[in-house]
N, C-alpha and C positions, 0 to 999 in steps of 0.2 A: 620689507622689513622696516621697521619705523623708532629712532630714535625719539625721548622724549622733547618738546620744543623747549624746555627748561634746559637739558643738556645739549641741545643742540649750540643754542646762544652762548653758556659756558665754555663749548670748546673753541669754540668757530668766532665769537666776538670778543668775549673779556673785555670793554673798554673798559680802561682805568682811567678815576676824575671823574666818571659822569655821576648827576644826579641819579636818585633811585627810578623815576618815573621815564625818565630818560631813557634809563635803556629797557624800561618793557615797551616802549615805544618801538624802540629802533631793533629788537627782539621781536618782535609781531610782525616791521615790517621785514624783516630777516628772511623768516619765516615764510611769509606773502610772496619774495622774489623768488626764493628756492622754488616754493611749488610751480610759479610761472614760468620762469624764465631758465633754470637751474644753473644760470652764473650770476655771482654778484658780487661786488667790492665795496669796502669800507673803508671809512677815512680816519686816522689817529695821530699820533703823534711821532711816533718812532718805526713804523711799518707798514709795508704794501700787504693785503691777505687779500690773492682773488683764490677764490671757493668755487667747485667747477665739481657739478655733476652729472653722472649719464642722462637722459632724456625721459625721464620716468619722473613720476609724484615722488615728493619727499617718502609719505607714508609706505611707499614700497621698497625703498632702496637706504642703505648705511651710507651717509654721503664721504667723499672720499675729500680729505683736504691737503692743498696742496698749496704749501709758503710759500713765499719770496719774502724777505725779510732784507733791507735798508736800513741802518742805525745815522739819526737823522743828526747826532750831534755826535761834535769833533772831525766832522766829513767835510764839513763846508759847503755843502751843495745842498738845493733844495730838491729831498725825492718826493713830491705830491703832482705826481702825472695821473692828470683823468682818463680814465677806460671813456671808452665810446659805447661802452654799454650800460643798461642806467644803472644807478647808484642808488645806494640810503643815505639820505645827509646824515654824514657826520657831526660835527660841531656846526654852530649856528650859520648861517648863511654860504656852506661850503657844497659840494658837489663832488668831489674827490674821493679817491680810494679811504678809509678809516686805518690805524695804524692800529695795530694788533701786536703785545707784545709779546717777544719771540719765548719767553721765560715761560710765561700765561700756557703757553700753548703745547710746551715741552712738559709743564706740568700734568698737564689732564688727555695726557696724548696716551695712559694708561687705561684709563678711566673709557675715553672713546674705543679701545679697544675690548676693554669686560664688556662695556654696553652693547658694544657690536655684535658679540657673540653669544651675550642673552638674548639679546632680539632675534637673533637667527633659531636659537635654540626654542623661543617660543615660539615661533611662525611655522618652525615644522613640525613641535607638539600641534598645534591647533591646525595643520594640514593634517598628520596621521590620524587626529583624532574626530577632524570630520569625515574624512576616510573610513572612519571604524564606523559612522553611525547612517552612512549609506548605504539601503536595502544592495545585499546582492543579488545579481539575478536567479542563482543558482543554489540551492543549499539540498542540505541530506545527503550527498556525493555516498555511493558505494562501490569501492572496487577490492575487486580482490587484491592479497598482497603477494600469491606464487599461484600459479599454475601451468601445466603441461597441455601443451595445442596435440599431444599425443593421445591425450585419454579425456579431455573435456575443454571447456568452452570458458572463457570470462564473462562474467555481468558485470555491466556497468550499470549504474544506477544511479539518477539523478531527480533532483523536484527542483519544479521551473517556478517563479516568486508570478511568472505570468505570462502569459501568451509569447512566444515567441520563433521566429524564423532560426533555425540552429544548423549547424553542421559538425557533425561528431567524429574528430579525423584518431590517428593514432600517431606519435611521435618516437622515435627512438630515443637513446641519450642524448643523443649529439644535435636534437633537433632538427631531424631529417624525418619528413609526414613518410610511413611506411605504407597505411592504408586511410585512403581517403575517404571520405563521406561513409563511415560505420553507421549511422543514421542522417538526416538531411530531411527537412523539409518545415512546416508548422506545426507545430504543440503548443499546448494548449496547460495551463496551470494546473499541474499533477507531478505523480511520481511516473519517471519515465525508464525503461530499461532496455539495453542494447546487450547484443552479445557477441564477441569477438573471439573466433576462430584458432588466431594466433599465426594467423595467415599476411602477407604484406597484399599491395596491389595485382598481383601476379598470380597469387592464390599459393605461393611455395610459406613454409612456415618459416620462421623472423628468428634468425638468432638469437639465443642464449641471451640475457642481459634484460637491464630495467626499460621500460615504455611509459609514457607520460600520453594523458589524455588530453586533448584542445578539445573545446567547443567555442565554435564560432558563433557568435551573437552576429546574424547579417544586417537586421534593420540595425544596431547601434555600431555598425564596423567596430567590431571588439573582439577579441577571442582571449578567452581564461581557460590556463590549463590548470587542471587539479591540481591539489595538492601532494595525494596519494600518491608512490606509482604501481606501476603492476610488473613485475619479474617472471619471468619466460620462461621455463627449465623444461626442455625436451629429452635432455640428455641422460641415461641411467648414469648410477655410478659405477665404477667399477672397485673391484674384489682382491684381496691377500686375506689369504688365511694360512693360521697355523692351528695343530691339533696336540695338546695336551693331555696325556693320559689315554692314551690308549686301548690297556688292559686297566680298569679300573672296577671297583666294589664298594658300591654305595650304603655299606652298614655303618656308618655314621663315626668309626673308629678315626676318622680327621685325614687317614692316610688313600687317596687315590681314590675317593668318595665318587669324585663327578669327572667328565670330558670337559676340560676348556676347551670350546674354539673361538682363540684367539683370530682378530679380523683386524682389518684396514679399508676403510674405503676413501675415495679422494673426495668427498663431502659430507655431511651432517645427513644421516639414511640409520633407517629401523633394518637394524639382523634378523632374518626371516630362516630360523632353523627348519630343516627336513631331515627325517630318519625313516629309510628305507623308502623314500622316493615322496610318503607324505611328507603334509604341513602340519608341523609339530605346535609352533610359535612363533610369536614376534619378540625382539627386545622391547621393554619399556619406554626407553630413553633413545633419542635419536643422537646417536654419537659417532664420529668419524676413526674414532678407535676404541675396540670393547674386547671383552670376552662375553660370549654366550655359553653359561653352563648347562649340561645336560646330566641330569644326575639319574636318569633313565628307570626315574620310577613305573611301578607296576609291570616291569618287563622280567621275562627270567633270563638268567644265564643262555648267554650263547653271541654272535655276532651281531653287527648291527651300522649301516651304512649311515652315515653323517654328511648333509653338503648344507651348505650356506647362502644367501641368498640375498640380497640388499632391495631396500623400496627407501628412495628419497622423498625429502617431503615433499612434490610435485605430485608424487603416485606414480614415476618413472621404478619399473624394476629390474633388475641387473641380472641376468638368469643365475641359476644357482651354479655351484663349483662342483668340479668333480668330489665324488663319492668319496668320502675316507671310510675304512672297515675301522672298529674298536670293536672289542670284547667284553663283555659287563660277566664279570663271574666274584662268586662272592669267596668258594674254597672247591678246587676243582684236585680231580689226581689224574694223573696222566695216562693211566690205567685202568680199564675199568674189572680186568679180570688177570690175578696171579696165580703162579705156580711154584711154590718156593724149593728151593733144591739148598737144602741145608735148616740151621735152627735160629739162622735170622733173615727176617723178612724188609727187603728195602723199600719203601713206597715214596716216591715223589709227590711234594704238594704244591699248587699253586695257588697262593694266597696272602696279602697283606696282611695278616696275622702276624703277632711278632712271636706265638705261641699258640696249638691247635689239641686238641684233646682227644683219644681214639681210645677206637673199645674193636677188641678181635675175640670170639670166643667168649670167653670165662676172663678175660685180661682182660685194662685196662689202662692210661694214663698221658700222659701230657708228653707234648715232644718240638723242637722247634724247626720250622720250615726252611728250606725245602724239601728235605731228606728225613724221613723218618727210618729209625729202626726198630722195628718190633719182633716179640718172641712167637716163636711159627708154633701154633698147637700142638700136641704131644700125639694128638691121636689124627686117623687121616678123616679125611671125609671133607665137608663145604663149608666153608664160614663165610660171615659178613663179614665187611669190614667197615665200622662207621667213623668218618674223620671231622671231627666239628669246629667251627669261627663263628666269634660272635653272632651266635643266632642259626649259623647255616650250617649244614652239611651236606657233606659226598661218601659217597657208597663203594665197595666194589665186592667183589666176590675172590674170596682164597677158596685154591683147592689143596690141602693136602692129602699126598700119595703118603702110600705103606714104605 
């Protein structure tokens, strides 16, 4: 680090009284002793200042000053004791320490400290930034950022600036080499590519958790590890689910349309619906808590088995859950053939309707669910019976007797 030699002499010399030429004089040879010798004393009138720096060039180091201060009047004694080490003449024909006043030094003793830590502050701009402008050896780096040592492999992927002796280890977090020498040997200036198992030295796979790539540079005793890392996930996730709507009827009346199945898993993974043992779909979105709705289009009325199934982003999958039964019925009757013994006829409906409309016979009209009553035909023989919801209907067969 290197203070200016203009503020050098202002903090460290200040003689007061001298001529102007005088002291760029005794500032040059100031200047001259620091770099050589890095102690040196001067001579004044009211104070001793020996200046004492580590063993290094001025231009590398902030020199450190360090007083002793004697006030030469009202003491009675004379303080101008010569060091034995050499001096700058002070005043004309002296050789003694220079007196340095103690005010002068208490002043700019602010001053030497902003400058200190500018100078510091540029010398590591202009290290970082000769830094930045040094070829690396290594550039284009490719790595993956997750995969599973269950179902595939890592690329690593590198271009070398030039020829060189390498060894391509793997590291954990903690900086413990898991497998050593993943590639090794000389390459040559190109794009290079290795591929990693997810295996440690021993050939078992490497826990759960992030890995950091080294490559050893052997001719320049160096090793750079990527920036990247690569994240390990062998594990599937696991499964909660809950089922929502059961008996449900997808005619668009807002009531009990679709099956939520509601889920849980203990990470960020795509819901992977099945009905009746196929694979229906995936979720869109990889979320650790969701609903997957099944609105069970283009299917008809009847049963229909639900289980769930998780794939993390790794491509680990979770087997799927037990089966749940739902019902997709749009207006069902519980009945599909009566017999009425009297001149009213009771029919059970099952249906999100909040109102169903039926025709028996020659009759006619509207009625609300669950229970219907309608009037039994006057004459015996077979009737239909048609019971209708939004869009849909159920059938059954009346007989009446004589």
């Amino acid at each position: 680090m290197a203070l200016g030699r203009d503020r050098l002499y202002e903090v460290g010399v200040a003689l007061g009284g001298e001529a102007e030429d005088e002291e760029r004089r005794l500032r040059a040879q100031l200047v001259e002793q620091l770099e050589d010798r890095g102690r040196l004393s001067l001579e004044g009138a009211s104070t001793r200042v020996p200046v004492r720096l580590p063993h290094a060039p001025v231009h590398e180091l902030v020199p450190v000053l360090e007083v002793e201060a004697e006030q030469e009047l009202g003491h009675g004694r004379n303080p101008r004791r010569c060091l034995s080490t050499p001096t700058i003449e002070g005043r004309a024909g002296s050789a003694c320490p220079a007196r340095l006043n103690i005010d002068r030094v208490k002043k700019f003793a602010p001053t030497l400290i902003v400058a200190g830590l500018l100078a510091a502050t540029a010398t590591a701009f202009a290290v970082t930034e000769r830094l930045k402008l040094e070829d690396s050896p290594v550039l284009g780096t490719r790595i993956p950022a997750l995969f599973s040592p269950k179902l595939t492999e890592a690329r690593i992927g590198f271009r070398l600036r030039r020829e060189e002796d390498i060894q391509l280890d793997i590291a954990d977090d903690r900086g413990t080499i898991v497998r050593h020498a993943l590639g090794t040997g000389v390459f040559g200036q190109a794009f290079h590519q290795f591929a990693w198992d997810g295996r440690n030295d021993s050939g078992r796979i490497v826990r759960d958790g992030l890995y950091h790539v080294q490559l050893q540079l052997k001719d320049e005793d160096r090793t750079i590890e990527f920036p990247r890392t690569v994240r390990v996930d062998s594990t599937p996730p696991t499964i909660e689910v809950q089922i929502r709507h059961r008996v449900f009827s997808p005619d668009g009346d807002g009531r009990a349309d679709r099956v939520d199945v509601r889920y849980r898993f203990d990470e960020q993974a795509y819901a992977v619906l099945y009905v009746d043992g196929k694979r229906l779909g995936r979720s869109g979105r990889k979320k650790a808590t969701g609903t997957y709705a099944w609105y069970g289009r283009g299917k008809r009325s009847g049963d229909y088995r639900l289980a769930l199934a998780a794939q993390d982003l790794a491509g680990n999958k979770a087997g799927s859950t037990r089966a749940f039964t739902v019902r997709l019925r749009y207006i069902d009757l519980l009945k599909h053939k009566f017999t009425p013994h009297g001149r009213i006829l009771r029919v059970r409906v099952s249906t999100d309707a909040k109102t169903v409309g039926w025709r028996l016979g020659g009759t006619r009209g509207n009625g609300k669910p669950p229970l219907l009553r309608l009037p039994v035909p006057s004459k015996p023989g077979r009737y239909t019976l048609t019971v209708t919801a939004n869009g849909h209907r159920a059938r059954a067969t009346v007989v009446v007797g004589k």
